[in-house]
Each structure stands twice: as C-alpha cells, then as structure tokens.
N, C-alpha and C positions, 0 to 999 in steps of 0.2 A: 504493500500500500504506500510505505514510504517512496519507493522508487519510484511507484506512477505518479504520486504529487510532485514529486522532484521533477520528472517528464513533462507534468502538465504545466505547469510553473514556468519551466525553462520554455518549452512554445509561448506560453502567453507574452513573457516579456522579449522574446527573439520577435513576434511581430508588432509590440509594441514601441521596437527599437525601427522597426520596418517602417510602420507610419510616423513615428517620429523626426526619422530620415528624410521620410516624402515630402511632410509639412517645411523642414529647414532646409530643402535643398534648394529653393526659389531663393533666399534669404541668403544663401551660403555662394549661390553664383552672383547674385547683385552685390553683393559686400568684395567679390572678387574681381568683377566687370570693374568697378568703382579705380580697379589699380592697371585697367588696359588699357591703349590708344584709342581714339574711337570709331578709327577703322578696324581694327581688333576686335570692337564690342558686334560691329553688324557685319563684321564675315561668317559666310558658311562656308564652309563647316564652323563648327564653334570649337574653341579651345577651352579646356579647362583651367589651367593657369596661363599667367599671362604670359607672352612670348618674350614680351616686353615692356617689363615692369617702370610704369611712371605715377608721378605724384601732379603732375599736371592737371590732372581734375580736379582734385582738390585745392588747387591754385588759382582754377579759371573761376569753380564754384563762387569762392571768395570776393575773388573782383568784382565777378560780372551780375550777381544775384543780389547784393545787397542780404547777403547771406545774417549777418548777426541784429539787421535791423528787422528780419523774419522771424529769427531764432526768438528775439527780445519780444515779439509780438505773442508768439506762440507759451514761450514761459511766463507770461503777463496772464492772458486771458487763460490758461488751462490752472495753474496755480489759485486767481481769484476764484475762478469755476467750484476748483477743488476745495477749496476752504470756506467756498458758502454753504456748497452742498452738502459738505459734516458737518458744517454746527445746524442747518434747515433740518437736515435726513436725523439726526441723534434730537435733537429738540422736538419735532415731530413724534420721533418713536416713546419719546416719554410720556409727552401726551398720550400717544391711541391704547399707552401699557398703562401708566400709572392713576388715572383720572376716567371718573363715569361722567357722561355728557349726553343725553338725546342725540341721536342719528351719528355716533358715535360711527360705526360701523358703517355705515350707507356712505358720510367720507372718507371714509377708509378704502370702500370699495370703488370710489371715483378715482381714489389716487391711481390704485391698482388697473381703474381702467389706463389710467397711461401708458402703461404697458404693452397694451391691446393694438394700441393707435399707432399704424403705421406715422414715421417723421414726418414720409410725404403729404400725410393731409392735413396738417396742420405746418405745413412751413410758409405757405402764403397767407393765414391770420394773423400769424407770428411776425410776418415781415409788414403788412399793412403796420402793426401794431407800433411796431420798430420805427418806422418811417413818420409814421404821423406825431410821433414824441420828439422826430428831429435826432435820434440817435444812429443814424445809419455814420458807415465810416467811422465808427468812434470805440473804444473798450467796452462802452457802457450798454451798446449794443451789440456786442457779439458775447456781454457775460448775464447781462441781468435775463433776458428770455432763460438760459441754462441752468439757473442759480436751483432749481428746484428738481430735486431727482426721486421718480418714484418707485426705481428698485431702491435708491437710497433709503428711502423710508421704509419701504416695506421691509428690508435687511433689519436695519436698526431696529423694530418693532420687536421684529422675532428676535432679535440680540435681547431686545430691552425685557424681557416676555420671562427672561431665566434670572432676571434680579428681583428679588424677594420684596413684596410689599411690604414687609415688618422692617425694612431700612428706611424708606419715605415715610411710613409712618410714626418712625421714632424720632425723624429728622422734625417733622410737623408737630408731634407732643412738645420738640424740643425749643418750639418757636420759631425753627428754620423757614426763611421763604423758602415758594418754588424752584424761583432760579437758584438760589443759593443748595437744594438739595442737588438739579440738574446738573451746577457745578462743581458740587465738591463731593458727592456720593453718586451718581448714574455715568457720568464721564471718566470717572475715574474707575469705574467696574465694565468701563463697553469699548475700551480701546481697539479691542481685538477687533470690533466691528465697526467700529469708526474708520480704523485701518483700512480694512475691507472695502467700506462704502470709498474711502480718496482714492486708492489704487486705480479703481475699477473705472473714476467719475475722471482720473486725470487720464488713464490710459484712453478711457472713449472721447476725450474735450480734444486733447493731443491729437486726435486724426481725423478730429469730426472737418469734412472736407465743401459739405453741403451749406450749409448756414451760413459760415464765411464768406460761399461762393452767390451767396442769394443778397445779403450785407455789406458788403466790401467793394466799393468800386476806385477807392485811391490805392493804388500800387504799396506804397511807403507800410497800409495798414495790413497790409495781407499777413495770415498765420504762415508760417515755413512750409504744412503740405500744401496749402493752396498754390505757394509762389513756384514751388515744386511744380505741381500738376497744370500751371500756365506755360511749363516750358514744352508742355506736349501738344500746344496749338500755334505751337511757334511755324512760320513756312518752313523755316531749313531747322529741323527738329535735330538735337545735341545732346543724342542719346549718352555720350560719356557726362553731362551736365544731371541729363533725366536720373542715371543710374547713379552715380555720385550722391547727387542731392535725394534721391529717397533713401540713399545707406546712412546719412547723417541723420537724415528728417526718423529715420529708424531708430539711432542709437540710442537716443535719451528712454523710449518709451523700454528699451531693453534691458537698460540698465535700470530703470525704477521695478522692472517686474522682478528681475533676478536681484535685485535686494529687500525685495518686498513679498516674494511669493511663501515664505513662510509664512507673515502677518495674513496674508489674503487664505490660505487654507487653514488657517486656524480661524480666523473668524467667520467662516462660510460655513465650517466642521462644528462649530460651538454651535451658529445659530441654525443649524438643521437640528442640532439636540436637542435645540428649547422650542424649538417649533410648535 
C-alpha cells in the first residue's frame, strides 16, 4: 500500500510539474526574448537562447517610453487602490460579522452581486460617472471608482466570522468605541486576511488594462501596462520594446507574489475554516 501511495504521489506531482512548466514557459521565453536583437525576436525559426546577447532593450525601453514616469503612475494608483480596499474590505467585514442591523444580509448579498457582474457592463456608468465629476486624466479617477472591493469584503467577513464575539463584547463593557475595538482588537486578529485581500487587490489594480484605457487620454498619465500595450498599435511595431517592457511591467507583480504567497494561503486556508 505504501509503495502505490508513493506511485500515486510521485505521478501527481511529475504532472503537476508538467502544467506548471506549461503555465511559465510563455513567461520564461519573454523574460529571455527581452535579452535578443529584434531581428532575433521575429525570426523563424525561433531560438531559445539568444544568439546574441544584448542589453539594448532595456536601454531603448528607458529612453524612449518615458519608462519611470509609467512605473510612478502605476505604483501610485495600484498602492492607493490597495490601501483603500483593506481598510473599506476589513471595516466592512466587521460590520456584516460583529453588528445586527435590518436587511443586514440583503447588503451583503448586493455586494456579493458584484461579483456576478461582468466589468464590461458596468465600465460605461462608471466612466459617464468619472467624466461628469471632471476626474478623467487625473489619480483621483483611475483610484476612487476601485476603492471598493467585493471579494475584499466578502474574504474579510468570513476572516472576521472566526473572531469571537466575547472580544467586542468585552471591549464595549469596557467602554471601548467601535472604531477603537476595529483598531486595536479585529485588525490586529485579521492580518492574515487583510494580507490576503492587498495581494490579491494590488496584483489585479497592477494589470487592470481596461479602465485606464477607457480614463486616460494624456500620455504623461498612462499606468506602465497600458503604455506597454500602446506600443502594439504603433505602425512599425518594436516587438524587442513590446517584449522588454511586458518582462518589467511583469516583475514587480512577481516579486510581491513570491514574497507574499505564504501571507495569501494562509489567509484564504484560515478563512475557508471559519467559513
């Protein structure tokens, strides 16, 4: 019995190594293109390492894209994004957890419809809304529509769901406000899924490519994917430019996952257990 679990075991993760392959090897040739000439990048046959290794791309990136005034745009809005939507998502989840209210649930279940609601049909309410405030082209318009997240919520709920009402209630014997229990007793026991909800809110703000593209019509304000994804409507298209600048416009989201992806399944793994 031992030996076939050892069998069974060893197939599962030989073809989990398989599709994991599959998924990075797009990922694995664009981080490699990013180091070839760019007659090198659209010859066929393809090559797998470069024939001949240059730093040029990321030289021209540099110059010609206005590279750090994108970069600066994109860590602006996805940062504000991320820090509204955990203290909105965790302030929220206290509410629908710790407090009886009428039609308690019936909000709850609107949020939850957001969910449901493809982006597309509501990205042109969204923009009227945007434009008529006078916020188009501006921070204040590519963060405040975002600022509300309803997986945020709903996550935090069920995080907030496995904290014991006999803490809030001793905090309110004790004379404590609300906010002051939110702050110094329900945030201080929900980190794992505060965690959770910023990872998840920055890695989707970072590549949301749509809204930007719907908001944005001065060059200077463009997020880093969009400025990216403008260089593929260019007439004489600079594929060593395209491929470069999606390997950078990659890295930052790769390196917050691989220093965060403990944080994020532990507090996905908690709040399935209190669910």
């Amino acid at each position: 019995m031992r030996k076939a679990d050892n069998i069974k075991r060893g197939i599962i993760q030989a073809l989990l190594i398989l599709i994991s392959f599959v998924f990075i090897l797009p990922f694995l040739w664009m981080f490699i293109s990013s180091f070839k000439p760019a007659l090198e990048i659209i010859r066929i046959p393809q090559t797998i390492l470069p024939e001949k290794f240059t730093l040029n791309n990321f030289k021209t990136i540099f110059e010609r894209l206005n590279f750090w005034r994108f970069l600066i745009n994109s860590v602006v809005v996805s940062v504000a994004i991320t820090a509204i939507a955990i203290f909105t998502s965790s302030l929220s989840g206290f509410v629908f957890t710790k407090f009886q209210f009428k039609g308690k649930e019936v909000i709850f279940t609107l949020f939850l419809a957001g969910l449901m609601i493809p982006f597309a049909i509501i990205v042109l309410p969204m923009y009227l809304f945007v434009s008529k405030l006078g916020m188009q082209d501006s921070y204040l318009g590519l963060v405040i529509p975002m600022c509300i997240s309803p997986f945020g919520i709903f996550l935090m709920r069920q995080f907030m769901e496995g904290v014991p009402i006999e803490m809030v209630e001793a905090g309110r014997i004790d004379g404590a406000k609300n906010l002051w229990i939110y702050a110094h007793v329900m945030v201080p026991l929900s980190r794992s899924g505060m965690g959770a909800v910023g990872v998840f809110t920055f890695l989707w703000i970072w590549n949301q490519l749509w809204w930007p593209l719907m908001i944005i019509s001065k060059s200077s304000m463009r997020t880093l994917p969009l400025a990216i994804a403008a260089l593929t409507f260019q007439q004489a298209k600079r594929y060593d430019m395209i491929v470069t600048g999606a390997s950078l416009a990659v890295l930052p989201v790769m390196l917050v996952f691989i220093f965060a992806q403990r944080g994020i399944v532990r507090g996905v793994t908690l709040t399935g257990l209190k669910s």
